[in-house]
C-alpha positions in Angstrom: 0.0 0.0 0.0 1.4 3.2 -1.3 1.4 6.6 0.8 -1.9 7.8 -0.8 -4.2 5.0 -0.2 -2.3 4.5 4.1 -3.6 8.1 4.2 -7.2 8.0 2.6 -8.0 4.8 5.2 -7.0 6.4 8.5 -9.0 9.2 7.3 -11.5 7.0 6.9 -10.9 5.3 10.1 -10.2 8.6 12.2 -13.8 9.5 11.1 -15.8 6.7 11.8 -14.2 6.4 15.0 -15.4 10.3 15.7 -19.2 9.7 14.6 -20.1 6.4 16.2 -21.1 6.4 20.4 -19.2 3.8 22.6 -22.5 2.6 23.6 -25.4 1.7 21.9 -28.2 3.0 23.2 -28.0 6.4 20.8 -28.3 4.1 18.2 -31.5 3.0 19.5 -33.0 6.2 20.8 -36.2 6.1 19.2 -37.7 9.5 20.1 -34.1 11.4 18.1 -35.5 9.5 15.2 -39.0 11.8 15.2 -36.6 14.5 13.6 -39.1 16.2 11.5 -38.2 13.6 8.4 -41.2 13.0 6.9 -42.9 16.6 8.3 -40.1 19.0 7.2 -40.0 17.7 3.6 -43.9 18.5 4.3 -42.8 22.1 4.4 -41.1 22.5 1.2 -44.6 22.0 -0.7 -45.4 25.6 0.9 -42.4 26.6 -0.7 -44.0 25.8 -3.6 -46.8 28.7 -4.0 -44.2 30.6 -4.7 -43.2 28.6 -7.6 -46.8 28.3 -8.8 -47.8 31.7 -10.3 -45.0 30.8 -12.6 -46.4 27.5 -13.6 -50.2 29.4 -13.6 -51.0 29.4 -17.1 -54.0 30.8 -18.7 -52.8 29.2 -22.1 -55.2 26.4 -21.4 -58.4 28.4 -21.8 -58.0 27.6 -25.5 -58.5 24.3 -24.5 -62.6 24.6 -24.0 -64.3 23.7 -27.1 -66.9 26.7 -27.9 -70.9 26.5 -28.0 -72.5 24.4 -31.0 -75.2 25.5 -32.6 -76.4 21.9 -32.3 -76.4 23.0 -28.2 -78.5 26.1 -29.0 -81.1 24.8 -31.1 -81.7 22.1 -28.3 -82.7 24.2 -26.0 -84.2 26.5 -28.9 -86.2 23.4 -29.4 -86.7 22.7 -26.0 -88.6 26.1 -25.3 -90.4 26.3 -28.8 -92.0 22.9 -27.3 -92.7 24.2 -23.9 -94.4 27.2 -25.6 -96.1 24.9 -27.8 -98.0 23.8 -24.8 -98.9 27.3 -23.7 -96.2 27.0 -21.1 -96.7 31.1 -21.1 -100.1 30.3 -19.7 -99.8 27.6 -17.3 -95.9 28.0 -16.0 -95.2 31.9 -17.1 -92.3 31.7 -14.3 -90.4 29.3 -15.4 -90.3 29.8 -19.4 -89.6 33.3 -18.6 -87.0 31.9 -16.9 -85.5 29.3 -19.6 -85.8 32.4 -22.1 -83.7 34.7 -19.7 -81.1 32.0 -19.4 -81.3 31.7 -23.3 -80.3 35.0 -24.1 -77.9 35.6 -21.6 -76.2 32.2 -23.0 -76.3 33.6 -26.4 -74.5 37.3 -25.4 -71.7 34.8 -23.9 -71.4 32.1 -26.3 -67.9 33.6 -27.2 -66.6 35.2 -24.4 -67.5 32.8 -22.0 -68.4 29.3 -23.7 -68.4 27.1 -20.4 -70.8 29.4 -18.6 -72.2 30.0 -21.9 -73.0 25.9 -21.8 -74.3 25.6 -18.4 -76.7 28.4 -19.1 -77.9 26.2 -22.3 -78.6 23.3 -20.1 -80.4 25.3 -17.5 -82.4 26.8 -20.1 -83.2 23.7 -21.7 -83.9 22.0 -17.7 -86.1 24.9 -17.2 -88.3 24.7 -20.9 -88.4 20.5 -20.3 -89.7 21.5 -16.9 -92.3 24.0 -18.0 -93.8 21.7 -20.7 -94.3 18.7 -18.0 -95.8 21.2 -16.0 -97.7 22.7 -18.5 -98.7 19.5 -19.8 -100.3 18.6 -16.6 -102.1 21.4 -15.6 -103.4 21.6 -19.6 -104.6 17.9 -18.8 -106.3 18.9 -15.7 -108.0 21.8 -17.6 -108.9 20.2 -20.7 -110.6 17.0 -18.8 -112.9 19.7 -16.6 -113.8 20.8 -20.3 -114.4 17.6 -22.3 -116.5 17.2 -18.8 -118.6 20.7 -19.2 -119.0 19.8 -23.0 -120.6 16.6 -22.6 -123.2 17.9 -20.1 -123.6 20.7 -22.5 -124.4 17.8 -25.2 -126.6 15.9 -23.1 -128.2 19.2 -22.4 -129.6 19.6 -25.5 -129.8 15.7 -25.9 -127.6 16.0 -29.1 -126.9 11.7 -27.4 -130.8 11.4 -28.5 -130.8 13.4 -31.8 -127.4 12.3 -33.3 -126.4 8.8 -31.1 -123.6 8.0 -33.6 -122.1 11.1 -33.6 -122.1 11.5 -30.1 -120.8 7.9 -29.0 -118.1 9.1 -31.7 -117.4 12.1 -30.0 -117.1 11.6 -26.5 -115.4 8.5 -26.6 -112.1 10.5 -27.1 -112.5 11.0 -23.4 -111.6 7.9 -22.1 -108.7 7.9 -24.6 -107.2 10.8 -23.2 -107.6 9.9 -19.9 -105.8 6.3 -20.1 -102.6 8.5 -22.3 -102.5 10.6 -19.1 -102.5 7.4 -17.1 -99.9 5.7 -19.5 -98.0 9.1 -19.3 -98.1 10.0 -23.0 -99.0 13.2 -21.8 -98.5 14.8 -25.6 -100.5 12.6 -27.0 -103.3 13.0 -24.3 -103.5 16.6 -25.0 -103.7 16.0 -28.6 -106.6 13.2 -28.2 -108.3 15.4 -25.7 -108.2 18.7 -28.1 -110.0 16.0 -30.8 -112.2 15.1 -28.8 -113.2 18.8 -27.7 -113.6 19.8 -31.4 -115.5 17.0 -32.3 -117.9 17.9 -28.9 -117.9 21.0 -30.4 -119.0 20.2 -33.9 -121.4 18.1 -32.5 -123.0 20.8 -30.6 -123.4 23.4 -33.1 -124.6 21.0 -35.3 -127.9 19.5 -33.3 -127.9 23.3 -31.9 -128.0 24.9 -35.3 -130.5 21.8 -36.2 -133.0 22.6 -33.2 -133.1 26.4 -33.9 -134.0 26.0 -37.0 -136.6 23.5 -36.6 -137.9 25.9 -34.0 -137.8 28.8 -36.3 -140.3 26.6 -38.9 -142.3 25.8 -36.3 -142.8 29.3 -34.9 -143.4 30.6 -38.3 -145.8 27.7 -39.4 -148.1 28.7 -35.8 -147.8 32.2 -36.9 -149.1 31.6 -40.2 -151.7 29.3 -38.7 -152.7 32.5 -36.6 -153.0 34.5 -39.8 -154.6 31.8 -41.6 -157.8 32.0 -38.7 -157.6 35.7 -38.5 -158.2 35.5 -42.5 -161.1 32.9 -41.7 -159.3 30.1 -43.8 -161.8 27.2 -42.3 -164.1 29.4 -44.7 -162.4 30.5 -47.3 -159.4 27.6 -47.7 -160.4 24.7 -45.3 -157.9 22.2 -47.5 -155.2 24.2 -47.4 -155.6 25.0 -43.4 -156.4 20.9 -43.0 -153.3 19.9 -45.1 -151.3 22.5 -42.7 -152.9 21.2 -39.6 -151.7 17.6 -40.2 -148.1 18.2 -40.9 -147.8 20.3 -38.3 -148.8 17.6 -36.1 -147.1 15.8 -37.7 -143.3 17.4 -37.5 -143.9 17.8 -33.8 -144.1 14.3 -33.5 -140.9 13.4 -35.4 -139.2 16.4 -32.9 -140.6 14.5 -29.8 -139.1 11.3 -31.2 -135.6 12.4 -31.7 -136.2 12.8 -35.0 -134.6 15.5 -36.9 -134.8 15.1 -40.4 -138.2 14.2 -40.8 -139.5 17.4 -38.1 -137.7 19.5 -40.3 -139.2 18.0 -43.5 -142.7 17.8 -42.0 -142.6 21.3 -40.1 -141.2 23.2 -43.3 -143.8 21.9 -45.6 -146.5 22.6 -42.9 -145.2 26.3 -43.2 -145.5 26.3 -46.8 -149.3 24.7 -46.9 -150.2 27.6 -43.9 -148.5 30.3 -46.6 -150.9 28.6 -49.0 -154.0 29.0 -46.6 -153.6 32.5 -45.6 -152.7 33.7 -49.5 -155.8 31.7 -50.5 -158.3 33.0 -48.3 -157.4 36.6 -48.4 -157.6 35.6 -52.7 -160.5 34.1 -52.4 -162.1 37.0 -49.5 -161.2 39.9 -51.6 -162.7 38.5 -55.0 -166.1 37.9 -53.3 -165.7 41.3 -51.3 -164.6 43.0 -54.7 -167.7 41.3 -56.2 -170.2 42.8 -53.5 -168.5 46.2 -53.9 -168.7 46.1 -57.5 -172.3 45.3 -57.4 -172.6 47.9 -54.1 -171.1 50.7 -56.1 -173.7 50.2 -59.4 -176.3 49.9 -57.1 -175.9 53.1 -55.6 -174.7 55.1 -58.9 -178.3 53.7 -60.3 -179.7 55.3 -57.3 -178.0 58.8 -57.7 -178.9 59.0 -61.1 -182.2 58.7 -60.8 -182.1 60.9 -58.0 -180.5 63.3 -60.1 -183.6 63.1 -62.3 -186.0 64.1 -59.7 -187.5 67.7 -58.6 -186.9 68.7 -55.0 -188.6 71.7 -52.7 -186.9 72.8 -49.4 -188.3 73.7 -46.5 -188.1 76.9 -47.6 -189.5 77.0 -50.7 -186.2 76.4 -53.1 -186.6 74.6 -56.0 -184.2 72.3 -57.2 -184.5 71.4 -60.7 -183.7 68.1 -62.2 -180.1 67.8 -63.2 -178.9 64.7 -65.2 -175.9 62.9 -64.1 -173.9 59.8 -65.0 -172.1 57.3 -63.1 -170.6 56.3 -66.4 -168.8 58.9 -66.9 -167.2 59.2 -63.3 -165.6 55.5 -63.8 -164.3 56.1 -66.9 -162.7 59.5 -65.1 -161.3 57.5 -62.0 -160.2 54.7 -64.1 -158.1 56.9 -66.2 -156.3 58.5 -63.2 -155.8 55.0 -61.4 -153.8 54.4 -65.0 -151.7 57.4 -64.5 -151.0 57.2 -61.0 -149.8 53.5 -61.6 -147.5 54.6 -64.7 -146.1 57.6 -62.6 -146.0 56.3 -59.6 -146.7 58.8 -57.4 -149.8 59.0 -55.2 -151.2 62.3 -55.8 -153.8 63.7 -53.6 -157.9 62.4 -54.6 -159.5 63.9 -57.1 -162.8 63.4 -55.8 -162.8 65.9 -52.8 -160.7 69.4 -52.6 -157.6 68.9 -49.7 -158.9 70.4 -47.0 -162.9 70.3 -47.5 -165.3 69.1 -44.6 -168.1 66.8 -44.9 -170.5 67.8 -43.2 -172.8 65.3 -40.9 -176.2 64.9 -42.0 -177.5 67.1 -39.9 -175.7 70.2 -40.5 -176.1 69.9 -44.6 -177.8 72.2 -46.3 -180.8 70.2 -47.8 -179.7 70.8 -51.7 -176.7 69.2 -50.8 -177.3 66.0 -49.5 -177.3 64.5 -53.5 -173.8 66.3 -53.8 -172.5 64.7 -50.9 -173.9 61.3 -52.3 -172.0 61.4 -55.1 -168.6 62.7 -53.7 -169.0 59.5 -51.1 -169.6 57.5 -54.2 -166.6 58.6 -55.6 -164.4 58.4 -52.4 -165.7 54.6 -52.7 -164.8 54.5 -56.3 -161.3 55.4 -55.3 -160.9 53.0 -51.9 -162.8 50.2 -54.3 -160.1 51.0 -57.3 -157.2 50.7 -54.3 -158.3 46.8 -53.3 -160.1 48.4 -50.0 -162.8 46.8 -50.7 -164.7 47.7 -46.9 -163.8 50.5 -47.1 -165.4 51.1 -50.6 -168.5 49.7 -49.1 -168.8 51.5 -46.1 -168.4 55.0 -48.3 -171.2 53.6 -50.7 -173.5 52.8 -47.7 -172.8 56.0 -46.6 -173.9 57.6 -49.7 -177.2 55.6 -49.9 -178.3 57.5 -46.7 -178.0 60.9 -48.2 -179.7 59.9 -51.2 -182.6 58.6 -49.1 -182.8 61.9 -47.7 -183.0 63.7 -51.1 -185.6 61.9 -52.0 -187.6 62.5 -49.2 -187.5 66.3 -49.9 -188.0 64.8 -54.1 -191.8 66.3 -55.5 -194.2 64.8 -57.1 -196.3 67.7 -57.7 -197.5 70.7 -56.2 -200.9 70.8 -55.2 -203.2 74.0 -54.7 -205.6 74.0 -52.4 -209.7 74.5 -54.0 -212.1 76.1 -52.3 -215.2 73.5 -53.6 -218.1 74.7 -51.2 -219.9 71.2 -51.7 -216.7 69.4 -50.9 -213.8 71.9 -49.4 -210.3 70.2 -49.9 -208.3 69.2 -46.7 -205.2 66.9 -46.2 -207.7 63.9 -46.3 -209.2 64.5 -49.2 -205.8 65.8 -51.4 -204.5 62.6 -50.1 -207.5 60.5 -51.6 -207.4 61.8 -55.1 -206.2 59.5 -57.4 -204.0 61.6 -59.1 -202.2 61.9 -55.6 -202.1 58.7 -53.8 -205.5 57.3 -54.2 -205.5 57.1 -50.8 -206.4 59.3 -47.9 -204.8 57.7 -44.9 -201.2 58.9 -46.5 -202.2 62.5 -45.5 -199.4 63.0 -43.0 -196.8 62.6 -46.3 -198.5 66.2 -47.1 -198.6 67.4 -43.7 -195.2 66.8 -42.6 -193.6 67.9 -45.9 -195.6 71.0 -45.8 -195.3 71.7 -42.0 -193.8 75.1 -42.2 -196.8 76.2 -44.1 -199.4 74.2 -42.4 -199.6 75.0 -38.9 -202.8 72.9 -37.9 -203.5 70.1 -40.1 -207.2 70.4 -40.0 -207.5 73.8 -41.3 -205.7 74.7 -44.7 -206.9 77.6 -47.0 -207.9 78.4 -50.7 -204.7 78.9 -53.0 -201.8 77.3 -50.7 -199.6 75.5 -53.1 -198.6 72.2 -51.4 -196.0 70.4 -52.3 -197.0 66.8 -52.4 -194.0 64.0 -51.8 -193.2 61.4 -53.4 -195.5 58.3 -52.4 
């Protein structure tokens, strides 16, 4: 061994020598061992904050993918479906809500594309929510309705008029019910909104059906009112028999559920009361036209003789025969009814100035009674020429009386008084001659149409000129 490796071992030696104990209980001496070994390495990790804010690198933001458009329309989708279910009107809150997180996803979809994403979700949570709820509640709501709508139905009896339709319809109910039970809560809502429009249908229908069949009836019992106010059991009993029966008849068919034939029955029962009331006022006014036809000659005959007649007032006036035709006033009339049809207008009468009084019979002037005669006749002449046919009647009546009166002031002759001393005249003789009356009980004729003259009727004198009536 060399000088270099004699040194390097009692180096060695010298050192080991100085670091071990003589004994060996330090060897042992478990508690020196409890040196912070594992704890102080412990500490060099908070050491290492220090280190970290170099090691802190935002460069992995880059790292989060951005916002699909896929992710959008999902929850796009998801509130066009809650909204679908009129979410706005059964869970307002909580679309509002999915549409608030919606928008604010969409102002952040760049900037911030994680938050951006939860906010999608939530939106999409919140729509899925709202339609469930909506779903329900509409499901709730739409079975009270189908509910209402059936008693509606049955209120009418639409189950009695239309059976098929109405089994039809209302068995949607049960459908929609056992979806809700099976949770197809979509379809539920869609069979229960079929149902309701079919209820629906349904009910307008038999509604629309009963109104009108009420409407003929009504009209058919109005007629029939008519038809007795015109006096059809005189004037068309065939027509107002026919009517009777098939208004009996569509009644029936109504009681019986019966629509179709009611409405058959009840609108030809309309038409044949139509018939009755048309007929009888036809068949009325051609035998009314008839009698005032034949009213109206009568009475013309009666003026014109009149006019052919001498008459004496009470106070001595003589009123000279004065020729008149009847003739001649129809042709007139009939002329102007031609005109007044062509023009069209309605004119005032021709027969009577506007404005002129007729006066009653007992405050007429006694030479006028045959002019108010004839002006009645021609008021009648224009009433008959109208279709007013009692009215035309009632004018002509009227003018019959006036005409009797004329007459009663007509002459026959005029009569002085004789003096004969074998035989002096008086009332009873006048009356006796044959060239008078031929008979002598008629002397008060003389008397009373004399009676301004004649005070006393047994004592008349030599030269009176008495004006003997007609007999």
């Amino acid at each position: 061994m060399n000088k270099i490796g004699r040194l390097f071992f009692i180096m060695i030696l010298a050192f080991s020598l100085f670091n071990c104990p003589s004994t060996p209980k330090t060897v042992e001496k478990p508690p020196e061992q409890k040196k912070p070994v594992a704890e102080k390495p412990a500490e060099k990790p908070a050491e290492k904050p220090a280190e970290k804010p170099v090691e802190k690198p935002v460069v992995k933001a880059p790292e989060v993918k951005a916002v699909s458009d896929s992710e959008v329309a999902s929850a796009r989708s998801a509130i066009a479906r809650a909204e679908e279910a009129d979410a706005g009107y059964y869970d307002p809150e909580t679309i509002k809500q999915a549409r608030t997180d919606l928008t604010t996803a969409l102002g952040i979809r760049t900037s911030d594309p994680a938050k951006a994403r939860d906010l999608l979700k939530k939106a999409k949570q919140e729509a899925d929510l709202a339609f469930d709820n909506s779903v329900k509640k509409a499901a709730a709501v739409l079975a009270d309705r189908m509910v209402r709508m059936n008693e509606r139905l049955k209120e009418i009896e639409a189950d009695k008029f239309m059976p098929d339709l109405y089994k039809d319809a209302v068995g949607g109910i049960g459908e929609a019910k056992k979806l809700y039970a099976d949770g197809a809560l979509a379809d539920a809502r869609d069979k229960a909104y079929e149902s309701l429009k079919k209820m629906a249908d349904l009910y307008d229908l038999v509604d629309k059906r009963i109104r009108w069949i009420r409407i003929l009836k009504r009209d058919t019992e109005q007629y029939m009112d008519d038809a007795e106010k015109a006096d059809a059991s005189a004037w068309a009993p065939d027509e107002l028999k026919k009517t009777t029966q098939l208004y009996y008849m569509g009644v029936e068919a109504f009681q019986k559920y019966d629509l179709d034939s009611s409405e058959e029955y009840l609108g030809s029962a309309r038409e044949a009361a139509r018939d009755s009331v048309k007929f009888s006022r036809e068949r009325k006014l051609t035998v009314e036209k008839k009698k005032a036809d034949n009213l109206m000659l009568e009475v013309m005959k009666e003026i014109e003789a009149a006019s052919k007649l001498t008459v004496v007032t009470d106070e001595g006036t003589v009123i000279k025969p004065k020729a008149w035709s009847g003739e001649k006033m129809l042709k007139k009339a009939e002329k102007k009814k031609e005109k007044k049809s062509q023009s069209g207008n309605g004119g005032q009468s021709m027969l009577i100035p506007h404005g002129s009084k007729i006066a009653v019979l007992g405050d007429v002037n006694q030479e006028s009674f045959l002019d108010q005669a004839k002006a009645l006749w021609k008021i009648g002449v224009e009433e008959k020429n109208k279709g007013n046919f009692k009215k035309a009647m009632e004018y002509f009546l009227e003018a019959k009386k006036y005409i009797a009166v004329y007459k009663e002031q007509a002459v026959k002759s005029v009569y002085t008084v004789r003096l004969i001393p074998e035989r002096r005249d008086c009332l009873w003789r006048i009356a006796e001659y044959d060239f008078v009356y031929g008979n002598p009980y008629l002397w008060p004729k003389i008397w009373r149409r004399n009676r301004k003259l004649i005070q006393n009727p047994d004592l008349i004198y030599p030269g009176w000129k008495l004006v003997i009536p007609p007999k």
